[in-house]
N, C-alpha and C positions, 0 to 999 in steps of 0.2 A: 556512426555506422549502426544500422538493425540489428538486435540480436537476435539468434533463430538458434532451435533444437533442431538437431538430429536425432529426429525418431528412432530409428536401428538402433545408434549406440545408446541412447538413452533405453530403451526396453535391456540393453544387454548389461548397463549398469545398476543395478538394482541400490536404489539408493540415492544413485552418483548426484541427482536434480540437486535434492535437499542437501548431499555437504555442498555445493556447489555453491547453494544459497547461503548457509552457514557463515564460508568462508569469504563471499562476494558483501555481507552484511557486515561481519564480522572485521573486516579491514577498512570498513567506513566509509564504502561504497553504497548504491544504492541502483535502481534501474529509472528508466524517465521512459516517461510514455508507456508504462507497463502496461498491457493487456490481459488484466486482472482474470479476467474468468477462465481466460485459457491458462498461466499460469497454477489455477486452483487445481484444474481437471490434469495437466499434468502431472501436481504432486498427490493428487488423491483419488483420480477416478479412471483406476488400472483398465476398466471395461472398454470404457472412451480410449484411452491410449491404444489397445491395441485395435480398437474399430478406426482411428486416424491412420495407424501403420499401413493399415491399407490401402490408404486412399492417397496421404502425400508424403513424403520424406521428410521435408523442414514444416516448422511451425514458428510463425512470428511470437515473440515474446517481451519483448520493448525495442524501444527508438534507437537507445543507447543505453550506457552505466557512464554513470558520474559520479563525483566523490560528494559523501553527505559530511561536511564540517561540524566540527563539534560546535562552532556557535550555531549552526542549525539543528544540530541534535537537541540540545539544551533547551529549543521551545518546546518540546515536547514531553508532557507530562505523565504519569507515572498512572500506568491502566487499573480500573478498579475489578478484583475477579469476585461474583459471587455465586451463590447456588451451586457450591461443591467446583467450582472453577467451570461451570459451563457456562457462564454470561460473562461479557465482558463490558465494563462504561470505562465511557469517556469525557471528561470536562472540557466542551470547547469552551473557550475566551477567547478575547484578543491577544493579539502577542506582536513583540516589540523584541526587538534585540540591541544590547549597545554598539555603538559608529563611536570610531576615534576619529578624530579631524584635528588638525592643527592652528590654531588661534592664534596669530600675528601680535606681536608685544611693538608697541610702537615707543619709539624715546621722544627726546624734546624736538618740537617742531624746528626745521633751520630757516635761515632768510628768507626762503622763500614762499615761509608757514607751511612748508611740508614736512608731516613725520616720517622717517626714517621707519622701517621696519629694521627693529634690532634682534629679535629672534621669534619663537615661535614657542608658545605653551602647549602640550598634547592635553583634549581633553574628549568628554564623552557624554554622545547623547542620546536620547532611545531614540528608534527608528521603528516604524509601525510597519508590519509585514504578516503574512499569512502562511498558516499551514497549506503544508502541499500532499496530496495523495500518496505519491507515492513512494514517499521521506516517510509517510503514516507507516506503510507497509513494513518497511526497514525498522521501523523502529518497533516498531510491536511485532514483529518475529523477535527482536532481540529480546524483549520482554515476555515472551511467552508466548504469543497469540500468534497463531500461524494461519488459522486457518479462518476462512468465513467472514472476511471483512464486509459490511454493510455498503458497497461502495458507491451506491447514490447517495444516501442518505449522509454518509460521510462528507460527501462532494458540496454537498447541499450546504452542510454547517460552517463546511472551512469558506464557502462562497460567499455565505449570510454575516460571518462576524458574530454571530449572538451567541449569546453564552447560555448554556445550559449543557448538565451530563446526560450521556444517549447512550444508549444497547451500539456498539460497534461490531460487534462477534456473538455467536450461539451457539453453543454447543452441537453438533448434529450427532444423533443417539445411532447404534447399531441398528441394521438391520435382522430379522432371523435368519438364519437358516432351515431348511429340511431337508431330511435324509431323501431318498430315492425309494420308492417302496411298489408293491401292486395291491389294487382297490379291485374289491369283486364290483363287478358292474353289472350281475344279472342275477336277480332278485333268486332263483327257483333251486339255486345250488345247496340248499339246507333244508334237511328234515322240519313239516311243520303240523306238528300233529294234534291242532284248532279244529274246528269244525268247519267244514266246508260250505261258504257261501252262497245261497245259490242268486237265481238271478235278478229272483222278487226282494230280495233282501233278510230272506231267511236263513236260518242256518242247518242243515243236516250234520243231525249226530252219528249218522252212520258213516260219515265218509271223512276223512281226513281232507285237510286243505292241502298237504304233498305230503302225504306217505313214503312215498319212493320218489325222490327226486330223478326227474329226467326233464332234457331241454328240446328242442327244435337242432335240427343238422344246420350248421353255420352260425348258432346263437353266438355272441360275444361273451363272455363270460369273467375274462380277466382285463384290466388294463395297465400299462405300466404308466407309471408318474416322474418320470426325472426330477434327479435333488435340483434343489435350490440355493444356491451359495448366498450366505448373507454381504453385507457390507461393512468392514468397520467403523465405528462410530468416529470423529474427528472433532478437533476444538484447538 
């Protein structure tokens, strides 16, 4: 069955996405089919979430949740952070997990030169298999990385088999903010006691360039600038 948000209650639980995820990772579950970029804009981009509120009520979010096992946890390797924890690598290789299977002990052949199967030995052998997307995601929330997974170039790796470590996450930095303020926007509102220009390119010492500031009836003169809300930085 699809998982979908409910936009409403999700704007009304401030928060509630991410324990959700916490708690859904955290008990060694995971999502399948997850539709990566709108889960990102969910848990981080408040703008977007309430320009969707108006548009739909549900929002698809994966196929399903399925349990991630700890023998599937176990392929995956331990994230490298540097540059103050805004980069994140990662070592693809291959990866294998051990199969128990049961190997048949056979005793002495009878009259008929047939062995008997007398019991069964348990034993174990690796099994070649591949990382998966979004077991990726699961597990690097639990690890720290929440945000900003590289998700082609991820897809690309776990596709290819090859091995080598790769940037999977990046820091994204703050945005500024600015206050709200008003900007003169017409130059003649200030005493300027220069020499006045004239129109050959000379200048009269006699005359000031604006003496007494006065404008034209309906000049513009003030404008207002609405603030600007920054963005929080995420990683």
């Amino acid at each position: 069955m699809a998982c979908f948000v409910d936009l409403p209650r999700l704007l009304a639980a401030d928060g509630g996405l991410e324990r959700f995820i916490d708690r859904l990772f955290g008990s060694g579950a995971r999502f399948v089919g997850l539709e990566y970029e709108t889960f990102l804009k969910l848990l981080y981009d408040a703008d977007w979430l309430v320009e969707m509120q108006s548009k739909v009520a549900n929002l698809k979010l994966a196929g399903s949740i399925a349990r991630f096992p700890s023998q599937r946890q176990a392929l995956y390797r331990m994230v490298k952070l540097g540059e103050g924890d805004k980069r994140a690598e990662y070592m693809f290789e291959p990866v294998h997990f051990d199969e128990s299977y049961q190997e048949p002990v056979y005793g002495p052949a009878g009259a008929d030169g047939v062995a008997p199967i007398v019991s069964y030995e348990i034993k174990t052998r690796e099994v070649a298999t591949k990382l998966d997307f979004d077991e990726l995601v699961a597990d690097m929330w639990m690890k720290g990385v929440k945000f900003g997974l590289r998700e082609e170039a991820i897809r690309k790796f776990i596709a290819s088999g090859d091995t080598a470590r790769v940037p999977i996450a990046m820091h994204v930095e703050p945005t500024p903010s600015r206050d709200a303020e008003i900007i003169e926007v017409c130059a003649d509102l200030h005493r300027d006691n220069s020499p006045k220009l004239l129109a050959n390119g000379k200048a009269d010492l006699g005359a000031y360039k604006n003496r007494f500031p006065h404008v034209a009836k309906n000049t513009r003169l003030l404008k207002k600038v609405p603030r600007q809300l920054g963005k929080p930085g995420t990683r």
